[in-house]
C-alpha positions in Angstrom: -8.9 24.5 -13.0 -9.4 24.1 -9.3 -9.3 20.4 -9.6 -6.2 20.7 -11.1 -4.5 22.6 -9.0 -5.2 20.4 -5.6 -3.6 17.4 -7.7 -0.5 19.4 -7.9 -0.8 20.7 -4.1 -2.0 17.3 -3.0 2.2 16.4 -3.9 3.4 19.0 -1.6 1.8 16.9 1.5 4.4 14.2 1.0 7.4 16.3 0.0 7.0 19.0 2.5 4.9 17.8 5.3 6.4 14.1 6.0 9.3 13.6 7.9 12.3 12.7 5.0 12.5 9.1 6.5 9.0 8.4 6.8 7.5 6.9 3.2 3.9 8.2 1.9 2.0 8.8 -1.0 -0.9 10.5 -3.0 -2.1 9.6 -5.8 -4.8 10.9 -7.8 -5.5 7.8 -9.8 -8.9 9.4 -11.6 -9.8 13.0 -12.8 -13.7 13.3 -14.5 -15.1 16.2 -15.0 -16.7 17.6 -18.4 -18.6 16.3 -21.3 -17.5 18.8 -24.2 -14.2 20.3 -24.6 -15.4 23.9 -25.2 -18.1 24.0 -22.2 -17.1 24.4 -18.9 -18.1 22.2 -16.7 -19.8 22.5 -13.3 -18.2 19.3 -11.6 -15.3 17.6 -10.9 -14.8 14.0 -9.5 -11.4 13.0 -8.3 -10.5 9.5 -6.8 -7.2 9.3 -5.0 -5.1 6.3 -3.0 -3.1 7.0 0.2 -0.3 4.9 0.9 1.7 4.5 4.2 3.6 3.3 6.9 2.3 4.1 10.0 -1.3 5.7 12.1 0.1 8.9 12.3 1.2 9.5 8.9 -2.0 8.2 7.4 -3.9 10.9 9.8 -1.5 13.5 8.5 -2.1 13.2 4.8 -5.8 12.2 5.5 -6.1 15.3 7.2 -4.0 17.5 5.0 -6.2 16.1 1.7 -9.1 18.3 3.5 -7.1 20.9 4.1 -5.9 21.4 0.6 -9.3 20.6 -0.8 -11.1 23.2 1.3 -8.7 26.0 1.3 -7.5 26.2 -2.3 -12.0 26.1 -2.9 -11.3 29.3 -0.3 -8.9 30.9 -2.5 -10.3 30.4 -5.8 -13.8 32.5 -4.1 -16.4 29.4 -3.5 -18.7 30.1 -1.3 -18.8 27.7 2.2 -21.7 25.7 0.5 -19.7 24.9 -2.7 -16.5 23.8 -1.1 -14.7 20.7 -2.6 -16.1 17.2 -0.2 -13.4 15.2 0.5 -15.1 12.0 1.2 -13.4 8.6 2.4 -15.3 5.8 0.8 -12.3 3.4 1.3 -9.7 3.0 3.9 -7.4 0.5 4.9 -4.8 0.3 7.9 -1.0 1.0 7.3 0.3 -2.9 7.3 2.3 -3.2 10.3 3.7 -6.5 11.8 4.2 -6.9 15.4 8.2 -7.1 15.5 8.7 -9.9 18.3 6.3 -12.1 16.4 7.4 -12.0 12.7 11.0 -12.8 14.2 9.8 -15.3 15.7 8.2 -17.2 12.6 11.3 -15.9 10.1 13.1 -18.2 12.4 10.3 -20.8 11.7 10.1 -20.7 8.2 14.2 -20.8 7.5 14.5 -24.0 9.9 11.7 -26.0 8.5 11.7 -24.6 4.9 15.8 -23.6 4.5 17.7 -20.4 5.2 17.4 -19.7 1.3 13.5 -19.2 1.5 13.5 -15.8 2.3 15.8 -12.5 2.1 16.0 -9.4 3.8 14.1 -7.8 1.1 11.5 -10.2 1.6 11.0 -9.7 5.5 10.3 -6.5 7.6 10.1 -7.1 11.1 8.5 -3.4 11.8 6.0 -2.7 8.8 6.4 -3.4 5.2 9.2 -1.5 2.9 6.2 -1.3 0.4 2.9 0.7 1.1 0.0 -1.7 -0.1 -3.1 -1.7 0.7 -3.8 -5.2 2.7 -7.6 -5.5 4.1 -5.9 -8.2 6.4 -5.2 -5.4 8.8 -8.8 -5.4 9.6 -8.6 -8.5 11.5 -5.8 -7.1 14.1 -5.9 -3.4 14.3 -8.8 -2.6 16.4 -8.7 -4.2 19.2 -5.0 -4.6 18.2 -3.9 -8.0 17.9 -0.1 -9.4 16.9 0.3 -10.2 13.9 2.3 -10.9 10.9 1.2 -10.2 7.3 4.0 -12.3 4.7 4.2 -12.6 0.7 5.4 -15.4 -1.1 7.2 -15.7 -4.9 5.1 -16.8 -7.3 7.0 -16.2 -10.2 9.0 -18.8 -12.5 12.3 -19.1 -12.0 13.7 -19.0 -15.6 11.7 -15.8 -16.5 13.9 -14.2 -13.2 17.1 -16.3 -14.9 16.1 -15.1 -17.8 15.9 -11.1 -16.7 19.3 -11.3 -15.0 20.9 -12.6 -18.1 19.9 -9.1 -19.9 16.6 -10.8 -21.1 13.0 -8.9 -20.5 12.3 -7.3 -17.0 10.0 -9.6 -14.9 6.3 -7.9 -15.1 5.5 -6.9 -11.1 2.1 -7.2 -9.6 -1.0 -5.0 -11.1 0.6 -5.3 -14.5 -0.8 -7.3 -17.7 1.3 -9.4 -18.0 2.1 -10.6 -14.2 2.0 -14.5 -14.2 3.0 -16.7 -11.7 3.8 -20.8 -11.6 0.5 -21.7 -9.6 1.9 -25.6 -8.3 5.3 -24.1 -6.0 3.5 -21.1 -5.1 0.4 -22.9 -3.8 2.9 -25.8 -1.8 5.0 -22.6 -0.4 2.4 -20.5 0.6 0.4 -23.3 2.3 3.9 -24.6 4.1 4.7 -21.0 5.5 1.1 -20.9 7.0 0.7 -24.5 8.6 3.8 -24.0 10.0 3.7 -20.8 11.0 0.0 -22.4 13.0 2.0 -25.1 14.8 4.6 -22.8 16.2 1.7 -20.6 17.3 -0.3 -23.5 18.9 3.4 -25.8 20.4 4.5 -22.2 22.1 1.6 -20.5 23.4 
């Protein structure tokens, strides 16, 4: 019961803690506890992902997960020694990309490659409009370094024709039936980064 109820509270971090412009999320992606559904078991394992924009939000929700965890153990009567642990086994920086810089190649990439190569959806010069998880960050947060973290389309183009004409929706990345055309996605990929390498190196 106690698990369950810092699932539900664990939502409360987002909706009432977070400033309304600034995107997070929980996620309690795993729940295990119990063998037997009519004995009562004595453990409960519960995995979670934490998704973000920016240092200070991730500290916020970090934090608050302890919080919750430890103070709803309070409530329900646990003694100090059987508290919930809130342990971090994985955690990866907020993917941010330094502004000046990812201008800078945008402007690259649409010369060399065409205006058409990328959107506005495509491109944030601040952070990304999603909140994945990129272990690229590793390599320029601490000592923090300018960088720029881009994606590329993968995906053929009459399946995306195909979708806008009423046909079945395009599967999106992490499901079973993602797919992408391997050959143009390769050839724009590697492009984007040897280019992106000369401008770095011709205007040091």
């Amino acid at each position: 019961m106690l698990g369950s109820q810092i699932v539900l509270a664990l939502q409360t971090l987002v909706s009432c803690e977070l400033p309304p412009r600034d995107p997070g999320g929980i996620t309690v992606g795993s729940f295990h506890s119990g063998t037997k559904h009519n004995i009562i078991s004595d453990r409960a394992v519960l995995q979670s992902t934490v998704r973000n924009t920016s240092l200070e939000t991730r500290k916020l929700l970090l934090d608050g997960i302890k919080r919750v965890a430890e103070n709803l153990g309070l409530a329900a009567g646990l003694p100090e020694d059987k508290l919930p642990e809130v342990i971090y086994s994985e955690s990866t920086p907020p993917t941010i990309n330094d502004s000046k810089l990812a201008t800078r190649l945008r402007s690259t990439w649409e010369t060399k490659m065409g205006e058409e190569i990328m959107t506005d959806d495509d491109f944030v010069a601040e952070h990304s409009k999603g909140m994945g998880a990129k272990d690229f960050l590793f390599f320029a947060t601490e000592p923090r370094i300018p960088s720029v973290y881009f994606s590329f389309g993968g995906m053929p183009k009459e399946d995306i024709d195909a979708e806008a004409a009423g046909g079945p929706k395009v599967p999106l990345h992490h499901s079973p039936f993602f797919k992408i055309s391997p050959e143009p996605s390769i050839k724009s990929g590697v492009t984007a980064t040897v280019l992106a390498l000369l401008d770095l190196i011709a205007k040091k």
